[in-house]
N, CA, C and O atoms as CSV, one atom per row, in Angstrom:
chain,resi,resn,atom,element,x,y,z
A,1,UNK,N,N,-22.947,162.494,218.544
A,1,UNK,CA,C,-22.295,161.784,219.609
A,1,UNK,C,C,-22.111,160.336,219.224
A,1,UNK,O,O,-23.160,159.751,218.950
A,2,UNK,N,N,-20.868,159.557,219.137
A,2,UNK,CA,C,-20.969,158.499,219.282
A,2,UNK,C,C,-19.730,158.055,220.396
A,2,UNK,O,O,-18.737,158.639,220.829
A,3,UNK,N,N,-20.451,156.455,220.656
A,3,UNK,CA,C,-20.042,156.146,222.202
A,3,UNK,C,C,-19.792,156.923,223.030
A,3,UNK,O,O,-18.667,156.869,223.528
A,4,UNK,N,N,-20.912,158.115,223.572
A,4,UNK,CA,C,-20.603,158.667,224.662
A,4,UNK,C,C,-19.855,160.197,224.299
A,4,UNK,O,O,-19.890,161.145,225.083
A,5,UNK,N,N,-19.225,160.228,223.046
A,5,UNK,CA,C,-18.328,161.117,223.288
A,5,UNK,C,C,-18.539,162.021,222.341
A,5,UNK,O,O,-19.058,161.681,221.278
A,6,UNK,N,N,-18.148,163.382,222.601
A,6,UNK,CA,C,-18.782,164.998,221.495
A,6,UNK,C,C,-17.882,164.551,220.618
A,6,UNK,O,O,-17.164,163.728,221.185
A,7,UNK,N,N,-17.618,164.685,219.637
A,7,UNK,CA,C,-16.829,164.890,218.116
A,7,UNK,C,C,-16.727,166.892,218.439
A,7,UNK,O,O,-17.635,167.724,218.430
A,8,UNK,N,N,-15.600,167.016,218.629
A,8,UNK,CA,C,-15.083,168.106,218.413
A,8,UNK,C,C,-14.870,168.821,216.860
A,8,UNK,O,O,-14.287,168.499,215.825
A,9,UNK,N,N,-15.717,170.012,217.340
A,9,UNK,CA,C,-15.619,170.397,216.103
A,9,UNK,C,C,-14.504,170.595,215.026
A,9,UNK,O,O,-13.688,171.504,215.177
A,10,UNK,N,N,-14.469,170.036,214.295
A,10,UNK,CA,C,-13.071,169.718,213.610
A,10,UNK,C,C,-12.931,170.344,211.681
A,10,UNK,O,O,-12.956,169.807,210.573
A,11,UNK,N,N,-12.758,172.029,212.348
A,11,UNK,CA,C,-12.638,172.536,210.957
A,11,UNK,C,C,-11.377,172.420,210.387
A,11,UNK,O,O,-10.510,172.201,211.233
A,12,UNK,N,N,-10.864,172.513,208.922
A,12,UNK,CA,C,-9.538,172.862,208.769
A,12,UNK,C,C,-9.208,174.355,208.159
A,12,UNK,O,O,-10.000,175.077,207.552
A,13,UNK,N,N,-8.061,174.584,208.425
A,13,UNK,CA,C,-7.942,176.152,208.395
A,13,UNK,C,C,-7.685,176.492,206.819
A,13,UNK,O,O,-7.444,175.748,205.868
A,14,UNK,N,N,-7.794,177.550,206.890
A,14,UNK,CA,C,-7.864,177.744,205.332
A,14,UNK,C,C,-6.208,177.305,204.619
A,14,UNK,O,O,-5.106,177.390,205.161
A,15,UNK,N,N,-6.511,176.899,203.441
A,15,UNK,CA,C,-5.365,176.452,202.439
A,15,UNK,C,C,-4.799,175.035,203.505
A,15,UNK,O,O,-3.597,174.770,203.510
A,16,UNK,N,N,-5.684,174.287,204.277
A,16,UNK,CA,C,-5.135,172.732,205.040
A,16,UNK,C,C,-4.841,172.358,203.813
A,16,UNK,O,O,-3.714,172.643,203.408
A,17,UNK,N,N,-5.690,171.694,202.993
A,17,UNK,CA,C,-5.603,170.866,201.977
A,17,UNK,C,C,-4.616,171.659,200.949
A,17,UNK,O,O,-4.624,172.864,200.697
A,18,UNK,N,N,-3.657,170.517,200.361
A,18,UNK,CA,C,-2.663,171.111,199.651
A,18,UNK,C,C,-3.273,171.950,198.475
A,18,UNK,O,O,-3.216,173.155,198.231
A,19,UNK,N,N,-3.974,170.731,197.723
A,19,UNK,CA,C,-4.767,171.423,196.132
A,19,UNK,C,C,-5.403,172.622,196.923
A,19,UNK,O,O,-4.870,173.732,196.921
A,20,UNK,N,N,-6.516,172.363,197.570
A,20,UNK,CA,C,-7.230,173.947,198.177
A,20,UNK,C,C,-6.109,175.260,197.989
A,20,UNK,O,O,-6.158,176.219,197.220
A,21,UNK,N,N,-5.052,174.867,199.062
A,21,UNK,CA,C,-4.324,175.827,198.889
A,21,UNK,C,C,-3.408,176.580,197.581
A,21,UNK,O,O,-2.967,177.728,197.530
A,22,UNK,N,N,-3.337,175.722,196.803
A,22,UNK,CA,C,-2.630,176.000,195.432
A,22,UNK,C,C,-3.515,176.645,194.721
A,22,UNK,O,O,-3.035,177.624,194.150
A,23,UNK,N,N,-4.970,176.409,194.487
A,23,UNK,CA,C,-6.015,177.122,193.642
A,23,UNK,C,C,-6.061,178.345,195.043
A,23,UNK,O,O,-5.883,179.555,194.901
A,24,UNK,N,N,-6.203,177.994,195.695
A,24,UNK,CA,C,-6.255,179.455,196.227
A,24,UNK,C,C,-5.114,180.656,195.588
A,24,UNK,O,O,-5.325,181.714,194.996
A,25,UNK,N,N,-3.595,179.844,196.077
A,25,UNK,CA,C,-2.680,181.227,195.781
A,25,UNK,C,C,-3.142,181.275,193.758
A,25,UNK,O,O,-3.233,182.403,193.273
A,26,UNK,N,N,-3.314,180.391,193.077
A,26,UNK,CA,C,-3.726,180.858,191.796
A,26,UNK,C,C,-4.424,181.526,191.587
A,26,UNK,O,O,-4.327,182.094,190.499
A,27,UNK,N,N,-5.380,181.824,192.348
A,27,UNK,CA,C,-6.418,182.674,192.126
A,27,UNK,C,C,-6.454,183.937,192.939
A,27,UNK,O,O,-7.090,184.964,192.704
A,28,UNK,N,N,-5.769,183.706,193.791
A,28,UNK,CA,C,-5.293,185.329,194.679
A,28,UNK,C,C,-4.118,185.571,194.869
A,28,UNK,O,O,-3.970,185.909,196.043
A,29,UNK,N,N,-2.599,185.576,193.967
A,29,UNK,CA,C,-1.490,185.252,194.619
A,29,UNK,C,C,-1.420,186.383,195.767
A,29,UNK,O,O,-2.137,187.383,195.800
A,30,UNK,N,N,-0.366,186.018,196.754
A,30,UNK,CA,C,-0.279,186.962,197.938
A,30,UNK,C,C,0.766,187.980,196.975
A,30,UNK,O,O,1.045,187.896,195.778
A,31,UNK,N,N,1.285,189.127,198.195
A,31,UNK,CA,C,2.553,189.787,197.522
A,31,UNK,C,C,3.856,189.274,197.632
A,31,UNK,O,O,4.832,189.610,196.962
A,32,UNK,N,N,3.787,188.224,198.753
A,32,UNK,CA,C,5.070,187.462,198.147
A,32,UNK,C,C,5.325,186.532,197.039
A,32,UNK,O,O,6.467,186.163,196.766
A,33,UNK,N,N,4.109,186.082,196.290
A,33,UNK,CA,C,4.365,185.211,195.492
A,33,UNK,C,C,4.383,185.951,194.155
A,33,UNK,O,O,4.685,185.407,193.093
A,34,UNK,N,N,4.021,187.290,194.293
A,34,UNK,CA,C,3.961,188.261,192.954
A,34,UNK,C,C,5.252,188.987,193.048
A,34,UNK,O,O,5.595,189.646,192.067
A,35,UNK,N,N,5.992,188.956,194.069
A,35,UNK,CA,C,7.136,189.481,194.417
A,35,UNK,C,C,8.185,188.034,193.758
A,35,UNK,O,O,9.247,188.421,193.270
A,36,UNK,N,N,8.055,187.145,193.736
A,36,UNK,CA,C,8.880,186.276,193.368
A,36,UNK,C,C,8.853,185.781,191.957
A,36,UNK,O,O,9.751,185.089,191.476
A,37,UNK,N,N,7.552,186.248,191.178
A,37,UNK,CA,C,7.243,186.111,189.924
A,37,UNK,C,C,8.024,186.960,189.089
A,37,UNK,O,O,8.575,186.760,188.007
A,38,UNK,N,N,7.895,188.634,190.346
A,38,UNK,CA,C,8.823,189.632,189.451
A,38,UNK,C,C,10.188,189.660,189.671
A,38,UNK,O,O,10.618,190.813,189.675
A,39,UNK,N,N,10.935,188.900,189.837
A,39,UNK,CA,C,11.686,189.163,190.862
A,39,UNK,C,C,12.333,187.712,189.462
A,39,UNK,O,O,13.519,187.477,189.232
A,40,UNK,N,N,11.726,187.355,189.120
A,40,UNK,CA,C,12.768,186.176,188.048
A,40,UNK,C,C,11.884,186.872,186.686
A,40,UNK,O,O,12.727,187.331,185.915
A,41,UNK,N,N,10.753,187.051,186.254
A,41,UNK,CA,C,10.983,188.183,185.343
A,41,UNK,C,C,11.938,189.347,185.303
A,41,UNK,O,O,12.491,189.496,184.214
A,42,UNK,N,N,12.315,190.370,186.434
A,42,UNK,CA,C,13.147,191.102,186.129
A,42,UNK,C,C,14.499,190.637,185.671
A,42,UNK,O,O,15.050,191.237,184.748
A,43,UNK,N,N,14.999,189.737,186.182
A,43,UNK,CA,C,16.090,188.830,186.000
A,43,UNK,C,C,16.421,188.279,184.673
A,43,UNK,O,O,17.544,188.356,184.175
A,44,UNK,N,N,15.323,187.677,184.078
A,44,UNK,CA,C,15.573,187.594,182.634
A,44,UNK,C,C,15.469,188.365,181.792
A,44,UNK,O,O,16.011,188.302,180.689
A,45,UNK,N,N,14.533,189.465,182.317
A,45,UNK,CA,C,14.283,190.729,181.105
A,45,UNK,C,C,15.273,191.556,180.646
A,45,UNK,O,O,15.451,192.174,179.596
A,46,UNK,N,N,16.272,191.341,182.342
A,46,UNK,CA,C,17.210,192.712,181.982
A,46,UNK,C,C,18.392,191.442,180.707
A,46,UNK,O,O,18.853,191.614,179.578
A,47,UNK,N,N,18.456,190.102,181.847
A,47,UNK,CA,C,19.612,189.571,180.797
A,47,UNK,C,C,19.548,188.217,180.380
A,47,UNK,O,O,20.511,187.596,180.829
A,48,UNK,N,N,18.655,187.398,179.577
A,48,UNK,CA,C,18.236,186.450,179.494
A,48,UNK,C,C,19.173,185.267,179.976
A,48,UNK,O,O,18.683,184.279,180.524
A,49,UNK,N,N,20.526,185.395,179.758
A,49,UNK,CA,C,21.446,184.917,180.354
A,49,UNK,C,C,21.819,184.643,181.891
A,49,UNK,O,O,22.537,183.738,182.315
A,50,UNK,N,N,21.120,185.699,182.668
A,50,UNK,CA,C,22.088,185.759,184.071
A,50,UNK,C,C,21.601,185.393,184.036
A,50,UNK,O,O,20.544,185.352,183.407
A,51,UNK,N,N,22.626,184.252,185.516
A,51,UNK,CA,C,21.832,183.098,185.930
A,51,UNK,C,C,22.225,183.594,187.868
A,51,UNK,O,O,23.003,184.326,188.480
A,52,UNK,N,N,21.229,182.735,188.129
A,52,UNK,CA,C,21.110,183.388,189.689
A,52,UNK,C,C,22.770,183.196,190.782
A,52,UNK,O,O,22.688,183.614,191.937
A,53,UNK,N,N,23.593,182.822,190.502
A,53,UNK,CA,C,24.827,183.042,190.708
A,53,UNK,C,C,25.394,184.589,190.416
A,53,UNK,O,O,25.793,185.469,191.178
A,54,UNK,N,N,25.267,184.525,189.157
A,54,UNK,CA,C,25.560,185.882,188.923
A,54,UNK,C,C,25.563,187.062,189.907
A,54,UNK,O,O,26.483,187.677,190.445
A,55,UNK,N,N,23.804,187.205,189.979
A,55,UNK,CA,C,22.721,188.090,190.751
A,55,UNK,C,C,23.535,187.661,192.266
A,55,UNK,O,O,23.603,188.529,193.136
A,56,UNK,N,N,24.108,186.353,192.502
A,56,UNK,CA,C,24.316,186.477,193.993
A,56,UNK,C,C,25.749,187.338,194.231
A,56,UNK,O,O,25.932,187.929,195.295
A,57,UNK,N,N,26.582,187.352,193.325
A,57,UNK,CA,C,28.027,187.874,193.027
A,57,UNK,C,C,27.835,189.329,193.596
A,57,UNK,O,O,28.693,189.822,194.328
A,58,UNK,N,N,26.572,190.074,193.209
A,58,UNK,CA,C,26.668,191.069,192.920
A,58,UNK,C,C,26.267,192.138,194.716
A,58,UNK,O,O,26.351,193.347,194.936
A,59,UNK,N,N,25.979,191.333,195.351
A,59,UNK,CA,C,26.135,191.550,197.036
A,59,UNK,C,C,27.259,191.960,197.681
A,59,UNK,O,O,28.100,192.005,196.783
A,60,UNK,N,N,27.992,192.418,199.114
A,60,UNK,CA,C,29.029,192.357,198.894
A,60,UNK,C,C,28.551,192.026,200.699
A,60,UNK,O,O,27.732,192.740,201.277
A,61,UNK,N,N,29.097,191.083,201.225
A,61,UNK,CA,C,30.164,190.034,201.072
A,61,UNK,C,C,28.962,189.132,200.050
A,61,UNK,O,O,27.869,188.954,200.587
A,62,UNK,N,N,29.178,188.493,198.404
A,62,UNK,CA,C,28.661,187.907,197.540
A,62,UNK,C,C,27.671,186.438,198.494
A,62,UNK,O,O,28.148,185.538,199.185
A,63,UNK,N,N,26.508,186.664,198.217
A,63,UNK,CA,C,25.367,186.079,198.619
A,63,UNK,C,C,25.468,183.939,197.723
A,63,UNK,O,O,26.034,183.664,196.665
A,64,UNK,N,N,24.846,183.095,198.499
A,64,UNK,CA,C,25.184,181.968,197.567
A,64,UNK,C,C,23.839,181.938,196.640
A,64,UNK,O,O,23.002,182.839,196.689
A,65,UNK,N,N,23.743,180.932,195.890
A,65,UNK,CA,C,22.785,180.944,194.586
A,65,UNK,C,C,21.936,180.732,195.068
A,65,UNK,O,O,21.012,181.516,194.852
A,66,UNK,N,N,21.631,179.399,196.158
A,66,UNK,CA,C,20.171,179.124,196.833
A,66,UNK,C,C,19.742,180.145,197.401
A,66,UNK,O,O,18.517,180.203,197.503
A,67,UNK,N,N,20.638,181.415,198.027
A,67,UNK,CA,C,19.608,182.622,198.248
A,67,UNK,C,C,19.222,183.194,197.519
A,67,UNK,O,O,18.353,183.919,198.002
A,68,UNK,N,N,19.357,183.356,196.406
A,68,UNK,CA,C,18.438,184.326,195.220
A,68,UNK,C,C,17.612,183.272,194.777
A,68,UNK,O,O,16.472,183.657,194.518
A,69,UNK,N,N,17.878,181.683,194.550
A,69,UNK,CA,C,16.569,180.735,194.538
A,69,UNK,C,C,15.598,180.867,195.239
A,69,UNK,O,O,14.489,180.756,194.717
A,70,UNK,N,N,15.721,181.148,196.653
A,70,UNK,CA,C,14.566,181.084,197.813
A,70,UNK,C,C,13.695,182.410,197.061
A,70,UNK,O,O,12.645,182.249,196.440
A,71,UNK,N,N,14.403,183.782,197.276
A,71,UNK,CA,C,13.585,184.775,196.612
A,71,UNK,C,C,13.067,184.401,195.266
A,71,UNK,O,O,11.931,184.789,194.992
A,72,UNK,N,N,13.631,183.808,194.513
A,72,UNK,CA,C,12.637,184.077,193.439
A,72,UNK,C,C,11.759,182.597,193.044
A,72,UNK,O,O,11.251,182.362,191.948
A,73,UNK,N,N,11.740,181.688,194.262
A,73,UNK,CA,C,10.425,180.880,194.606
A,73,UNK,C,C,9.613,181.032,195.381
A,73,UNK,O,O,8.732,180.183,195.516
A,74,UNK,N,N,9.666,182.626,196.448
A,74,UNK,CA,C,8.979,182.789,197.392
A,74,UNK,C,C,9.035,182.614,199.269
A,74,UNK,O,O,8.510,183.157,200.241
A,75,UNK,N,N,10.280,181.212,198.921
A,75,UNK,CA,C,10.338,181.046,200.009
A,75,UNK,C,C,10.947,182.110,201.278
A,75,UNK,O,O,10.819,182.043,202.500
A,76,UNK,N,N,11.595,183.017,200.470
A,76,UNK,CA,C,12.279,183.845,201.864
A,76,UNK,C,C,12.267,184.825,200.872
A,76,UNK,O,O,12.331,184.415,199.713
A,77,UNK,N,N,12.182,186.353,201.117
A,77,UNK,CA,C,12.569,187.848,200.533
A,77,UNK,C,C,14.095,188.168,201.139
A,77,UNK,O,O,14.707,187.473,201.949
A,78,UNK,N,N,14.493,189.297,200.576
A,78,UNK,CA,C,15.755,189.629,200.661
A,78,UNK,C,C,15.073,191.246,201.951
A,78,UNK,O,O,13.960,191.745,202.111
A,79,UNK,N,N,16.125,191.464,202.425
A,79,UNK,CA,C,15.645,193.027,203.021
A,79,UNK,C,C,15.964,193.623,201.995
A,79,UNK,O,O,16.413,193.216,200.924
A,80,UNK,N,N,15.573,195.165,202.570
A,80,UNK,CA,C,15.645,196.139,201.796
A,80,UNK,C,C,16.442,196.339,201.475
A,80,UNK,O,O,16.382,196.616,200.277
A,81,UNK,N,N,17.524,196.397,201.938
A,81,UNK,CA,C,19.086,196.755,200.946
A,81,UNK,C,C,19.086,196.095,200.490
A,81,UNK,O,O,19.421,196.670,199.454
A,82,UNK,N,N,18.961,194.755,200.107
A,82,UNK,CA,C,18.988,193.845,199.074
A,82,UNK,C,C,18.299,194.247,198.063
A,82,UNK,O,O,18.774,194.349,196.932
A,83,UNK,N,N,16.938,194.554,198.413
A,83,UNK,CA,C,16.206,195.113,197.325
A,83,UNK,C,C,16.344,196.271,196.716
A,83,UNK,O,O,16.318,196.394,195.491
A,84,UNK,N,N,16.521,197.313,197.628
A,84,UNK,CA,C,17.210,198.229,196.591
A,84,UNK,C,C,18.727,198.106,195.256
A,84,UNK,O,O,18.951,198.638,194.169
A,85,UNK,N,N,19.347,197.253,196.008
A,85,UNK,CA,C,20.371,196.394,195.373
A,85,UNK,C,C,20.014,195.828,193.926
A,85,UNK,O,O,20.549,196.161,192.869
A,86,UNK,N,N,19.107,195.003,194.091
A,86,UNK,CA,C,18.033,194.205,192.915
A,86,UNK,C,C,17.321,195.307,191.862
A,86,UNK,O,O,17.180,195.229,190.642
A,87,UNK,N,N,16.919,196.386,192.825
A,87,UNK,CA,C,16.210,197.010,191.519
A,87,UNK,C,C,17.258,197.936,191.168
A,87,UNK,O,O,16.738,198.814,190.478
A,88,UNK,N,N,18.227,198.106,191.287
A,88,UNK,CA,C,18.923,199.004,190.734
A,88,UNK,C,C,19.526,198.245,189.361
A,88,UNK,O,O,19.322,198.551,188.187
A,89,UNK,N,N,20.607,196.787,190.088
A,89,UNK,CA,C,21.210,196.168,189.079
A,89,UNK,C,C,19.606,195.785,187.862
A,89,UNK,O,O,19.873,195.331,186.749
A,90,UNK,N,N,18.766,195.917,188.070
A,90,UNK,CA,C,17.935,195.362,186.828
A,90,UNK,C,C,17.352,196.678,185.826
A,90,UNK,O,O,16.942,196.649,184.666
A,91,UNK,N,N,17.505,197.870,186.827
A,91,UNK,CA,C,16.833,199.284,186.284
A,91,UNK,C,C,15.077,199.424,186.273
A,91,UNK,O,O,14.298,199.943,185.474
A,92,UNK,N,N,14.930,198.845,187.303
A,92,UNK,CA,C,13.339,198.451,187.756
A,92,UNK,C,C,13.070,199.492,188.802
A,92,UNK,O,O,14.033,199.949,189.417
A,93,UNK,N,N,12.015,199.857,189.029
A,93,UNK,CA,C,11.889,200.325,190.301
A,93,UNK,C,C,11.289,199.399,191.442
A,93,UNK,O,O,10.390,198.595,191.197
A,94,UNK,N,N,11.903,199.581,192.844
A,94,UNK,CA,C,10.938,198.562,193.947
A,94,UNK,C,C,9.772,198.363,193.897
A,94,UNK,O,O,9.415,197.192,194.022
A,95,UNK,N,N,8.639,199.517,193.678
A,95,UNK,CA,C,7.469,198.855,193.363
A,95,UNK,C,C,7.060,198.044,192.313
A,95,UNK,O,O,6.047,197.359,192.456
A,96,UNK,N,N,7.916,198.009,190.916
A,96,UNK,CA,C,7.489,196.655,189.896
A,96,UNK,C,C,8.402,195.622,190.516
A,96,UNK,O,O,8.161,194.468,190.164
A,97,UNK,N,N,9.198,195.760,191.194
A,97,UNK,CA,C,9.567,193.843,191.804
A,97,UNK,C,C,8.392,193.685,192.710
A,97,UNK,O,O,7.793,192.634,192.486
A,98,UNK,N,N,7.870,194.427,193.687
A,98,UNK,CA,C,7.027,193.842,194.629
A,98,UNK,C,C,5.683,193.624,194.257
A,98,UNK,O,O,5.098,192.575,194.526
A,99,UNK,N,N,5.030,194.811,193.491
A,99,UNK,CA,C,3.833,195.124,192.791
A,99,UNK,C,C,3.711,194.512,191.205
A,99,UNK,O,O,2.751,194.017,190.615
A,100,UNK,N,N,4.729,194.697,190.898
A,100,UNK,CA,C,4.475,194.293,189.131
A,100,UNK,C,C,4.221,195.558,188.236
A,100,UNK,O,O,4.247,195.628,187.007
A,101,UNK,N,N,3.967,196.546,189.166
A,101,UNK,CA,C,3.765,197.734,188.045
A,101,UNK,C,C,4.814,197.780,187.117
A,101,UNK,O,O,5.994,197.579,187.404
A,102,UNK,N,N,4.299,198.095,185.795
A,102,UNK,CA,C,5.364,198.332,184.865
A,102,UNK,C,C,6.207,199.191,184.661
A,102,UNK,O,O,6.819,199.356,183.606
A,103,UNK,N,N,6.343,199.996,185.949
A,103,UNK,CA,C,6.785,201.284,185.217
A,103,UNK,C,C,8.569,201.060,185.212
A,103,UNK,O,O,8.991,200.144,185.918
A,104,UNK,N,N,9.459,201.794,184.515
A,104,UNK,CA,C,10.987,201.312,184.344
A,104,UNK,C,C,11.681,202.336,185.396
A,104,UNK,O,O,11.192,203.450,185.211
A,105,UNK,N,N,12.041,202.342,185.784
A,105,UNK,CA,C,13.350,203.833,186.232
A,105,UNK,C,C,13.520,204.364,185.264
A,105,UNK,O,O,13.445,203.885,184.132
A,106,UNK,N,N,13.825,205.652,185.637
A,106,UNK,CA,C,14.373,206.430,184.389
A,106,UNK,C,C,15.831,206.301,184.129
A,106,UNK,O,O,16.407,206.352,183.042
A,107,UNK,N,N,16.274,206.143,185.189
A,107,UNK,CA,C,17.829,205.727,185.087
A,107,UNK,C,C,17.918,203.995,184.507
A,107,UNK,O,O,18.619,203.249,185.190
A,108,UNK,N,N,17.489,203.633,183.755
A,108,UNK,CA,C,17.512,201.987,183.266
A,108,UNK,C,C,19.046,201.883,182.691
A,108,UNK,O,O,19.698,202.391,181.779
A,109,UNK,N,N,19.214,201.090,183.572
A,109,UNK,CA,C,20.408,200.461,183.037
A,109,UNK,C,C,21.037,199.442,181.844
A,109,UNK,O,O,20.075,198.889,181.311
A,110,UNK,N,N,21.753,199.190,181.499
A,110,UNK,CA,C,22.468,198.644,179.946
A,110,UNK,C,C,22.593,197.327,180.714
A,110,UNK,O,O,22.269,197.469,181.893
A,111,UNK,N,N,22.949,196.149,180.405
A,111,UNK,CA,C,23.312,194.834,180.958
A,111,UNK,C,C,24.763,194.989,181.620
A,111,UNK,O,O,25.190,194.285,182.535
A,112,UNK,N,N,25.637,196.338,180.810
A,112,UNK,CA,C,26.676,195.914,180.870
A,112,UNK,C,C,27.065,196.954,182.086
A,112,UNK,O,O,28.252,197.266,182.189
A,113,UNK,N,N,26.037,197.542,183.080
A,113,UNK,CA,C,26.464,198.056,184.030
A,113,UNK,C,C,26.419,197.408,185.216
A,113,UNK,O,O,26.842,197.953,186.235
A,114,UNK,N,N,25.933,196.249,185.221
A,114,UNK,CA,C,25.470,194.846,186.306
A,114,UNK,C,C,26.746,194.707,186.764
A,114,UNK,O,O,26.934,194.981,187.949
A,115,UNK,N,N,27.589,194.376,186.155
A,115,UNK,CA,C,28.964,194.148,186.415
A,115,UNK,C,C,30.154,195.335,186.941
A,115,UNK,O,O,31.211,195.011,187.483
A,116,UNK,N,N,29.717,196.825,186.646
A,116,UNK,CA,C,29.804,197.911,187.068
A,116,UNK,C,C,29.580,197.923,188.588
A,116,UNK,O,O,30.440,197.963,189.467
A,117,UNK,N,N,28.055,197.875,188.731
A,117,UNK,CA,C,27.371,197.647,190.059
A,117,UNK,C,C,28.066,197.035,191.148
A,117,UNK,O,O,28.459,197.591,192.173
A,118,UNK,N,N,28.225,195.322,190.684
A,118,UNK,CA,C,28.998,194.460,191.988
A,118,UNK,C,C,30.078,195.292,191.806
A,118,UNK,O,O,30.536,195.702,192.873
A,119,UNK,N,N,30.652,195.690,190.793
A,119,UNK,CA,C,32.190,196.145,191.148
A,119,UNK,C,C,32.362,197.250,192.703
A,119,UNK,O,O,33.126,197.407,193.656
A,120,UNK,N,N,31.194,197.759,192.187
A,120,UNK,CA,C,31.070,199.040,193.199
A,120,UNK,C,C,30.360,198.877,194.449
A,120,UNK,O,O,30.225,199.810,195.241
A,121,UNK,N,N,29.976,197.897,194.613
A,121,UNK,CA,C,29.609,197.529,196.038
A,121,UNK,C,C,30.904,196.679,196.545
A,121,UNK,O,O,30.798,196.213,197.680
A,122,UNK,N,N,32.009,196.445,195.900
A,122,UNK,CA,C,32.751,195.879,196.223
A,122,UNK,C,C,34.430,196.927,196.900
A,122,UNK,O,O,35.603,196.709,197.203
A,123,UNK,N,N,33.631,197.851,196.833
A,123,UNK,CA,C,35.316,199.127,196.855
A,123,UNK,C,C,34.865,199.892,197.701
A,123,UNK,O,O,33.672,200.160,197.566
A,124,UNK,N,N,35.586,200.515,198.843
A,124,UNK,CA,C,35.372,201.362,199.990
A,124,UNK,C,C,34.842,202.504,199.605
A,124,UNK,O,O,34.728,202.792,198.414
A,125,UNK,N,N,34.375,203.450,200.787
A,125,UNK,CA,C,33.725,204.825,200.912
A,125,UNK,C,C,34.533,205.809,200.184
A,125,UNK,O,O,34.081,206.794,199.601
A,126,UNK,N,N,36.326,205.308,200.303
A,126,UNK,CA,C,36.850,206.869,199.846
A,126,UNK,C,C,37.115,206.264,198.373
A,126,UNK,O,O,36.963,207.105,197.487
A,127,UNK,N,N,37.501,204.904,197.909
A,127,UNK,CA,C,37.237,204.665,196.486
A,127,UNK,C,C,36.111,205.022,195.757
A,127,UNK,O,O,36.150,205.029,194.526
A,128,UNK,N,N,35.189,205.296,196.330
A,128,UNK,CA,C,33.660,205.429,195.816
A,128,UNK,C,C,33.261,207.339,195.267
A,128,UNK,O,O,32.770,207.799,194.236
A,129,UNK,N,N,33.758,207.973,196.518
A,129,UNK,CA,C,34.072,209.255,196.568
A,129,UNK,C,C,35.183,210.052,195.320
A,129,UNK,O,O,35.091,211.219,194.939
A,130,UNK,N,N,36.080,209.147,194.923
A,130,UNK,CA,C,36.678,209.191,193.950
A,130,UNK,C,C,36.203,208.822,192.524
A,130,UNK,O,O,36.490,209.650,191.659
A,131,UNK,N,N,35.586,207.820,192.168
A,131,UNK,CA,C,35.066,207.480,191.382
A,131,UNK,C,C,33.932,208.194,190.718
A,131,UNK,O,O,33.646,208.491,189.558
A,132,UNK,N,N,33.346,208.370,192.009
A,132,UNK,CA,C,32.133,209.475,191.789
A,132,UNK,C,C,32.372,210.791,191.131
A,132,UNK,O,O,31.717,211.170,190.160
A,133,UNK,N,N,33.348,211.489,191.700
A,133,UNK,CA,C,34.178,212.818,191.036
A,133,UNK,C,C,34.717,212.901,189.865
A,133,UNK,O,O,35.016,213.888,189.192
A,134,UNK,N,N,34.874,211.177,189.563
A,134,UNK,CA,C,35.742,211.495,188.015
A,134,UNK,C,C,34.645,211.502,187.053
A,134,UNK,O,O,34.614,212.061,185.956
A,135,UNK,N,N,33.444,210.559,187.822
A,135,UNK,CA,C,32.047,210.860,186.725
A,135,UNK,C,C,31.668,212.155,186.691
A,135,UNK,O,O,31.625,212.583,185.538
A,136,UNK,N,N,31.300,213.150,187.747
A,136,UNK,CA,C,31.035,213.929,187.289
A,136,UNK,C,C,31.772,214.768,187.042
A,136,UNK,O,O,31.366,215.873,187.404
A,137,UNK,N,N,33.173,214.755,186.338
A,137,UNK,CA,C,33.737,215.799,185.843
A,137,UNK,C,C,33.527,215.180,184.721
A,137,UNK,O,O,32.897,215.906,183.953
A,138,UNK,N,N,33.849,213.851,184.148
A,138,UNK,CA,C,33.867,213.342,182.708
A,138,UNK,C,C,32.286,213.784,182.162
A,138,UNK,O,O,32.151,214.002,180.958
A,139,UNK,N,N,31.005,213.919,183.153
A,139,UNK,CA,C,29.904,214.064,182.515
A,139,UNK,C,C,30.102,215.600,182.296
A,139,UNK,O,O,29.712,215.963,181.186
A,140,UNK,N,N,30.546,216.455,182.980
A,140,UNK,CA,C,30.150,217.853,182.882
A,140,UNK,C,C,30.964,218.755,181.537
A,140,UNK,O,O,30.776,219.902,181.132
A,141,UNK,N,N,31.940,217.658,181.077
A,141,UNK,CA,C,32.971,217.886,180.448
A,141,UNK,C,C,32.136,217.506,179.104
A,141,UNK,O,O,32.226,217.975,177.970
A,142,UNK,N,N,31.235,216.420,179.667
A,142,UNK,CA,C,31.253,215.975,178.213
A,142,UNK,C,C,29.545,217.140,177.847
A,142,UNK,O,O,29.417,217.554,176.695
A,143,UNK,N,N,28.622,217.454,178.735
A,143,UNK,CA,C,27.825,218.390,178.812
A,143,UNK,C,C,28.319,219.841,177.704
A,143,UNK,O,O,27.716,220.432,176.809
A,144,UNK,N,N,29.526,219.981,178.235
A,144,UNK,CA,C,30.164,221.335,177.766
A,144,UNK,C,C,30.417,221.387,176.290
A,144,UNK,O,O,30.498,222.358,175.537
A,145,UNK,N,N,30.531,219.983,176.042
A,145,UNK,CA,C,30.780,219.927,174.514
A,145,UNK,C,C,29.701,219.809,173.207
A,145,UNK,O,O,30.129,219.779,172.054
C-alpha cells in the first residue's frame, strides 16, 4: 500500500513485452507462423524466380501482391480455396503448407504448368468441360500407344 491506496495487481499477459514475445514465437512458432514459413518456401522451391505478383495473377478475379505478402508474413491466411489454389499451383499438398510435412503430391507439377493453372481459373465451366475432354482423349490416345 502506498498513500492509502492497493496497487492493483498488475500482471502482463503473455508475449506483453515485445522481445518476450519474439523468443516466445522462436521457440514455439504457432501454425500460422509455420504456415507462412511454408508458404514462401513452397514459392521458391517450386520457382526460384516467382515473385509474389506472379502467385497473385494466378487467382481469378487476380489477387494484389500485398495479399500474398500478408500470407507469407503471417499477417492474414488466404481461405481455403485459396489454399487449395496454392497447393496445387506449387504441387504441395495442404498439409506441407500448413504443417511443413514433406510429403509432395503425387501429381507435382513442372513450373511450366503455373501458368497453365491461372490460365484455367481464368475460362468458364463449359470452356473447362472442353478442355478437359480433349485431355482425356489426347491421354487415352496416347495410353494406347
Amino acid at each position: 500500500m502506498t498513500n492509502g491506496k492497493k496497487k492493483k495487481n498488475q500482471t502482463k499477459p503473455a508475449g506483453a513485452d515485445k522481445n518476450e514475445g519474439t523468443e516466445m514465437a522462436r521457440k514455439n512458432p504457432s501454425v500460422r507462423d509455420q504456415f507462412a514459413r511454408n508458404l514462401r518456401a513452397a514459392r521458391s522451391q517450386f520457382d526460384p524466380n516467382m515473385t509474389q505478383a506472379k502467385v497473385a495473377e494466378l487467382f481469378n478475379p487476380p489477387l494484389s501482391r500485398s495479399a500474398v505478402a500478408q500470407w507469407e508474413l503471417g499477417e492474414t491466411q488466404p481461405d481455403i480455396d485459396r489454399l487449395a489454389v496454392l497447393s496445387q499451383a506449387y504441387g504441395v499438398t495442404i498439409d506441407s503448407l500448413v504443417f511443413g510435412n514433406e510429403t509432395k503430391d503425387k501429381n507435382n507439377l513442372p513450373p511450366e504448368a503455373f501458368e497453365v493453372a491461372r490460365m484455367w481459373t481464368r475460362v468458364d465451366g463449359r470452356t473447362r468441360n472442353s478442355i478437359a475432354t480433349l485431355l482425356r482423349v489426347a491421354l487415352e490416345r496416347r495410353k494406347a500407344t
